[in-house]
C-alpha positions as CSV (number, residue, x, y, z in Angstrom):
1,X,0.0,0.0,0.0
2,X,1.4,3.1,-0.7
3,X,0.2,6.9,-0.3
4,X,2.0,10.4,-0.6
5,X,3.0,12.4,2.2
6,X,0.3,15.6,1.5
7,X,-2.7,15.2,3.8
8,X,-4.6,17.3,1.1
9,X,-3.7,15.6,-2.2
10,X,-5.7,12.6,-3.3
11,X,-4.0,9.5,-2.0
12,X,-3.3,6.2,-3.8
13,X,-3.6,2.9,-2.2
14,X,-2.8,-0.5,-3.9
15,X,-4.8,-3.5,-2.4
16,X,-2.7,-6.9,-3.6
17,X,-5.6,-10.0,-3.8
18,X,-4.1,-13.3,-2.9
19,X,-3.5,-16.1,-5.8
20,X,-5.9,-17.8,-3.5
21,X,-8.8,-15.8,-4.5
22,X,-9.3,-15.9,-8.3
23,X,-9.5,-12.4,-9.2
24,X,-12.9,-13.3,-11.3
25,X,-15.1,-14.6,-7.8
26,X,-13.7,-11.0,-6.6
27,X,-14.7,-9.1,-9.9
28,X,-17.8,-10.8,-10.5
29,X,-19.1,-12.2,-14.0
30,X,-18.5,-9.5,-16.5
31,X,-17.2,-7.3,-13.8
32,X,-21.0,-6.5,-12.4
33,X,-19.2,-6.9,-8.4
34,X,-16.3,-3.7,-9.3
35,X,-19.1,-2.0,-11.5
36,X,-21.2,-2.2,-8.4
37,X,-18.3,-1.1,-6.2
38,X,-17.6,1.8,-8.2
39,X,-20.9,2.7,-8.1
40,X,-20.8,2.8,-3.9
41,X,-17.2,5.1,-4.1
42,X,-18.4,7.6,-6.9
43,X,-15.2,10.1,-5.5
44,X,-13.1,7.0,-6.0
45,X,-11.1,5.9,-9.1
46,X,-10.9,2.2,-9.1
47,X,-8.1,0.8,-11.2
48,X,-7.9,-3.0,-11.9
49,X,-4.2,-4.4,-13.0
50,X,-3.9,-8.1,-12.9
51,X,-4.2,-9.1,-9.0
52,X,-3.9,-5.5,-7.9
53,X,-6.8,-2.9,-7.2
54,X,-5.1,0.9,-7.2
55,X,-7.8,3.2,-5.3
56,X,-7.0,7.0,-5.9
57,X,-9.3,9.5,-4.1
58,X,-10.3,11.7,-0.6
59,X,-8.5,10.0,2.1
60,X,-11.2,8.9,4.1
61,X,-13.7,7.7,1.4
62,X,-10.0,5.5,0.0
63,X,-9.6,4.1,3.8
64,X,-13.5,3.2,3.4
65,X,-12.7,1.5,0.1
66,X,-10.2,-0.6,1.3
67,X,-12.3,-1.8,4.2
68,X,-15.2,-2.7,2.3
69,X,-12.3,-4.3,0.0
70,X,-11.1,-6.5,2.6
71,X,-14.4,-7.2,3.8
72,X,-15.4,-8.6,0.3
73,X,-12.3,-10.8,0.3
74,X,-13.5,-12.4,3.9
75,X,-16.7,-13.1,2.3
76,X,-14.8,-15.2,-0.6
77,X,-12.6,-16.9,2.4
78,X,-15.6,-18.5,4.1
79,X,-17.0,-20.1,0.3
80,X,-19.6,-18.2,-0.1
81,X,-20.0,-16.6,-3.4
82,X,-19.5,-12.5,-3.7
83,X,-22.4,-10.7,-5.3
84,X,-23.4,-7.0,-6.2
85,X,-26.1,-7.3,-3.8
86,X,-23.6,-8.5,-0.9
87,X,-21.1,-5.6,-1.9
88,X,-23.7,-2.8,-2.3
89,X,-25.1,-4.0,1.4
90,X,-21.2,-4.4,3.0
91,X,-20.7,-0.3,2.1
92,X,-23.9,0.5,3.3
93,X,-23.0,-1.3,6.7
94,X,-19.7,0.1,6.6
95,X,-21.0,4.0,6.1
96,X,-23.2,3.6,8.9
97,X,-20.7,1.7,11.5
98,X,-17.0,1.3,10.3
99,X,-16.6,-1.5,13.7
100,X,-18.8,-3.8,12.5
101,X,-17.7,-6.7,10.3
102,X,-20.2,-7.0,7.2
103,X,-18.5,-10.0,6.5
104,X,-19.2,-12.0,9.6
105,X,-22.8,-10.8,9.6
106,X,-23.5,-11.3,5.8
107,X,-22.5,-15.0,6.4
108,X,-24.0,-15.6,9.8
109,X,-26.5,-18.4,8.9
110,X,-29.5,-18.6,11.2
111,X,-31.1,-21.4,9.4
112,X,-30.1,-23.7,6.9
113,X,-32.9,-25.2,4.7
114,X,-33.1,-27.5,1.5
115,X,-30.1,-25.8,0.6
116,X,-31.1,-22.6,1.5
117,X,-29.3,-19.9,4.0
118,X,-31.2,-17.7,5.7
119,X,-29.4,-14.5,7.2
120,X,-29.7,-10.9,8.7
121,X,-28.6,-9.0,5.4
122,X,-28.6,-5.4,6.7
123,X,-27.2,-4.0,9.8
124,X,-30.5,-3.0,11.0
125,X,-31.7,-7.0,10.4
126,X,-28.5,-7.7,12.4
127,X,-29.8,-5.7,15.1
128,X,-33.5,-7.1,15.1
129,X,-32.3,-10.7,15.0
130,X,-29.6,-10.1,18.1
131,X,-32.4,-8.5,20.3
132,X,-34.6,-11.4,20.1
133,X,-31.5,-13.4,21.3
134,X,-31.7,-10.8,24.0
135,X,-35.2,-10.2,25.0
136,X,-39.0,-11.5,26.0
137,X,-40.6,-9.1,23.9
138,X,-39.6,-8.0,20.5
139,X,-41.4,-5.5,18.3
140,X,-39.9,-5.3,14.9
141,X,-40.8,-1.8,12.7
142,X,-40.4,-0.9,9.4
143,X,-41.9,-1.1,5.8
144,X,-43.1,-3.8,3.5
145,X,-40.1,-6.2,2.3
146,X,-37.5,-5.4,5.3
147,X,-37.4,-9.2,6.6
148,X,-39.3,-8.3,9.8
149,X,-41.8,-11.5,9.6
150,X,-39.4,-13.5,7.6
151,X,-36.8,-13.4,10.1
152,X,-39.0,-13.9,13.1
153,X,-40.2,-16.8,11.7
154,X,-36.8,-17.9,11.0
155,X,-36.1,-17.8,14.6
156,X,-39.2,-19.2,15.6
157,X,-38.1,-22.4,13.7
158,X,-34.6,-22.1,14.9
159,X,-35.3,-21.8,18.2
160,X,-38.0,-25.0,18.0
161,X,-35.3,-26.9,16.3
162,X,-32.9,-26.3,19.6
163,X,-35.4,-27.1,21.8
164,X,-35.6,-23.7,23.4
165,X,-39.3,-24.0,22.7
166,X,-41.8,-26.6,22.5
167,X,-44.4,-24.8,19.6
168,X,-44.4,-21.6,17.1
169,X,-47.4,-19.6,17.4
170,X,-48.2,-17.5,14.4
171,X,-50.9,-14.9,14.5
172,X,-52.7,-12.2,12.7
173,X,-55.3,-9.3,13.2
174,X,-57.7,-11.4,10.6
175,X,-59.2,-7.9,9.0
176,X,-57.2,-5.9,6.6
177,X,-57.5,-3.3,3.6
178,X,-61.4,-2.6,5.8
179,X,-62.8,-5.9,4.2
180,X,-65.3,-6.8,6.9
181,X,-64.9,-11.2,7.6
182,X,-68.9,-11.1,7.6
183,X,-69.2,-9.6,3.9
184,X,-66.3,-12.3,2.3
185,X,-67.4,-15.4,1.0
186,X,-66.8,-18.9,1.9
187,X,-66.5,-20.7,5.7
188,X,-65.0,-19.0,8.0
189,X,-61.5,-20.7,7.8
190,X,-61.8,-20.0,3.7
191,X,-62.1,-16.1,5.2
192,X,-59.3,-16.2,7.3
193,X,-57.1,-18.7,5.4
194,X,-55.8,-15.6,2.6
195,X,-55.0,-13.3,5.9
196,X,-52.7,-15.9,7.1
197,X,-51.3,-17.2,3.7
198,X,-48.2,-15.0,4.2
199,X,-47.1,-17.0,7.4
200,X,-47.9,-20.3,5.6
201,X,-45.1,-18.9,2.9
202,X,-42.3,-18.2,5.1
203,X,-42.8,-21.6,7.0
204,X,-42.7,-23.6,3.4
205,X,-39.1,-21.7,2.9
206,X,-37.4,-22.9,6.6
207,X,-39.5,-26.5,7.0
208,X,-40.2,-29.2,4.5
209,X,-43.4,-28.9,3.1
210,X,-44.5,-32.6,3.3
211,X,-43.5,-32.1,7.5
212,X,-46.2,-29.2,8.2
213,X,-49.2,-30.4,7.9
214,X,-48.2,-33.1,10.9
215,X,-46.6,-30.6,13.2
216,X,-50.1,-28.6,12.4
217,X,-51.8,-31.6,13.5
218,X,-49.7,-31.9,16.2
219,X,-50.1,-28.3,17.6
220,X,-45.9,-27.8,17.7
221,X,-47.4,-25.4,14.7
222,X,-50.1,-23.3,14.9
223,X,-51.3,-20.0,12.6
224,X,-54.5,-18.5,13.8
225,X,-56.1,-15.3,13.6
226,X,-55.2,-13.3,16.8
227,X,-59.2,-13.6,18.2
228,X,-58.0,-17.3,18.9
229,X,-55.7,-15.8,21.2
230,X,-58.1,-14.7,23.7
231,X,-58.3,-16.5,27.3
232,X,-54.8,-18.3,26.2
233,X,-51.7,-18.4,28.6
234,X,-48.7,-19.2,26.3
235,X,-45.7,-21.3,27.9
236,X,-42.6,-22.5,26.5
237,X,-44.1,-21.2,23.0
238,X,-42.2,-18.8,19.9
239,X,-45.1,-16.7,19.1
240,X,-45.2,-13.9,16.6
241,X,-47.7,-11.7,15.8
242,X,-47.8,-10.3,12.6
243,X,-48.9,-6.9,10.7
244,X,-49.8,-5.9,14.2
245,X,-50.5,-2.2,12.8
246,X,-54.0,-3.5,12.4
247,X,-54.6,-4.3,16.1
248,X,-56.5,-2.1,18.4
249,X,-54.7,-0.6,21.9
250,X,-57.1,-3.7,23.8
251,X,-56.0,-6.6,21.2
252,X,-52.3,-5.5,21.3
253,X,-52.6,-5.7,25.4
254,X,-54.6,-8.8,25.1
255,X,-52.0,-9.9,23.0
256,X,-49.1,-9.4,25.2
257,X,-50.3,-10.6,28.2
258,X,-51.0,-14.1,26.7
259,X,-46.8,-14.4,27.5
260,X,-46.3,-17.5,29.9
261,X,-43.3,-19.0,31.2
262,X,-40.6,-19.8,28.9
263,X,-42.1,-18.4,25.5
264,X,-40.4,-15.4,23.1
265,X,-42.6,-13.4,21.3
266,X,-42.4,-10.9,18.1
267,X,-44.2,-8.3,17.5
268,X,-44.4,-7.2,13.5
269,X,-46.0,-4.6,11.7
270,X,-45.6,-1.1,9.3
271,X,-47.4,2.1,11.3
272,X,-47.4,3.6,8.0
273,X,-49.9,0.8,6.9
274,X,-53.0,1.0,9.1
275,X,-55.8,-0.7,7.5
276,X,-58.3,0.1,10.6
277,X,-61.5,1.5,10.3
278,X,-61.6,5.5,10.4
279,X,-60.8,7.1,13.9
280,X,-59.5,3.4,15.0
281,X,-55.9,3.9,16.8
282,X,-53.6,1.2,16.1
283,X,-52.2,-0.6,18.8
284,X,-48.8,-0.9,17.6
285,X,-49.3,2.8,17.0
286,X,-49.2,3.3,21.0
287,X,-47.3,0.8,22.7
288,X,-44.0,2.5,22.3
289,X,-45.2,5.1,24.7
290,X,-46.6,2.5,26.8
291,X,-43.6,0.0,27.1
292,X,-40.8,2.0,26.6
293,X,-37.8,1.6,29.1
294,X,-39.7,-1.6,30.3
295,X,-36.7,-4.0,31.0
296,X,-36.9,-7.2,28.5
297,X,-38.7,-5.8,26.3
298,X,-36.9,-4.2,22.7
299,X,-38.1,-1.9,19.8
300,X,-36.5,-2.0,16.3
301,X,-37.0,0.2,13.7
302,X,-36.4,-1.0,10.2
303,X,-36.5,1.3,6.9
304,X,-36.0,1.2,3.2
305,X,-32.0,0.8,3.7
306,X,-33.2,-2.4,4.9
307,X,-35.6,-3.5,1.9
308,X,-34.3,-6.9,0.7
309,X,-36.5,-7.5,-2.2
310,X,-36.5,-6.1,-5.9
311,X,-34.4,-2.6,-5.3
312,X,-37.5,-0.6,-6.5
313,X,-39.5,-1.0,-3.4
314,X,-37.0,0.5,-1.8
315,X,-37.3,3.5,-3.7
316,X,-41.2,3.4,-3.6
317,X,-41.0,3.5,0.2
318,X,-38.9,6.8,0.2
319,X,-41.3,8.1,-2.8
320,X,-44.3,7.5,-0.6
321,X,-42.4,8.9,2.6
322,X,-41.8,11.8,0.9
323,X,-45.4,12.6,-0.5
324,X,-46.5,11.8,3.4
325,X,-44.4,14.1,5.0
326,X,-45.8,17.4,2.7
């Protein structure tokens, strides 16, 4: 690595890539991984020479670049492949914190499945998934597509495979988008079944399909509407309740006091996305002011830095942020 001696001149730094890591896993296919890095350090020139990367730019945005360099190269070190998604995220992690270690958390598995990782991808994700380690009581905040059911469910399974817990408990408020359960068609479970279908999905990604219907049967898996809640005390149980914007102040309290002896539960939802009828608060709307600074008990906010599906939602989150906040 070399640099010149003015503080104020651009400085030059030469990253050397081991012959262990084949420049084109670092690269990327057609060079989408460097495009992408480029793309992160716009006030940095990137240079590519056989196995050496020369970085020329601002002193502080070339120490960034080589961090996010090296943190790229302890991705390739543990297998797993390097992709413009996983680059784009590391920088983002890295502008926000420089301590922590993109590397360790983009490759920190928390379930396995059919082939399948599943992992925090953001640092905020990181955070959310480390405070259900650490607490009773997590609510999880944020926008559509930012993981917060996905990885609560994760866990749930998770912590049924190690025992911690004997059952998952899934749960929803069972109206939405002010379609009344009385004016749908059908039996009542082919009215509640669409409501819930979103849980059904994230339990088909982390458990063999042909094994759900018998730990249904069973009870070690249950998805219910959150009026099935009522009169319930809930021991040694992983229960999450989901789009919980859509609760009222008494369901969210009914909710939480179900908690029994040995259980976790997750609290899920977008405030922005209250589907209850006109002049309705919404439960998860409150119990900030209500629980904060209660011991045990965590709140996470999540927000469209922490989007993990198609990159446009991401950018119709902030669009529709920004026509709320006029």
């Amino acid at each position: 690595m070399s640099r010149p001696a003015s503080a104020d001149a651009p400085v030059t730094s030469t990253i050397v890539v081991p012959n262990t890591h084949p420049m084109v896993a670092l690269l990327g296919a057609n060079d989408e991984n460097v495009r992408q890095f480029e793309r992160d350090f716009p006030d940095v020139d990137v240079l590519v020479r056989g196995n050496e990367i020369h970085l020329t730019g601002d002193v502080s945005e070339v120490g960034l670049a080589e961090q996010a360099l090296a943190e790229m190269l302890a991705i390739l070190r543990t297998g797993q492949g390097l992709t413009p998604d996983a680059v784009e995220r590391a920088v983002q992690m890295l502008r926000a914190d420089r301590s922590v270690s993109p590397s360790q958390l983009l490759t920190a598995n928390i379930l396995s499945s059919r082939g399948k990782a599943i992992r925090a991808k953001t640092l905020n994700q990181k955070r959310y998934v480390d405070a259900i380690d650490a607490n009773t009581i997590v609510f999880g905040i944020g926008p559509a597509g930012t993981g917060k059911t996905y990885l609560a469910v994760a866990k749930a399974v998770q912590a049924l495979q190690s025992k911690q817990v004997n059952r998952i408990i899934l749960t929803r408020p069972a109206v939405e988008a002010g379609e009344r359960l009385g004016f749908l068609p059908g039996t009542l479970s082919e009215k509640i079944d669409p409501y819930l279908r979103p849980l059904y999905d994230a339990l088909h990604d982390m458990i063999d399909p042909d094994r759900i219907p018998q730990l249904m049967t069973s009870g070690t898996i249950e998805v219910a509407p959150l009026a099935y809640m009522r009169g319930r005390t809930l021991n040694d149980a992983f229960i999450i309740l989901d789009e919980a914007q859509n609760t009222t102040p008494e369901q969210m309290k009914m909710f939480l006091t179900r908690l029994g002896f040995g259980s976790t539960m997750v609290v899920t939802g977008d405030v922005t996305q209250v589907d209850l009828p006109g002049g309705t608060s919404s439960g998860l709307r409150v119990v900030q002011g209500i629980l904060d600074g209660i011991d045990d008990v965590a709140f996470c906010e999540l927000t469209s830095r922490d989007v993990v599906r198609h990159k446009l939602v991401s950018r119709i989150v902030d669009a529709y942020g920004r026509y709320e906040a006029r």
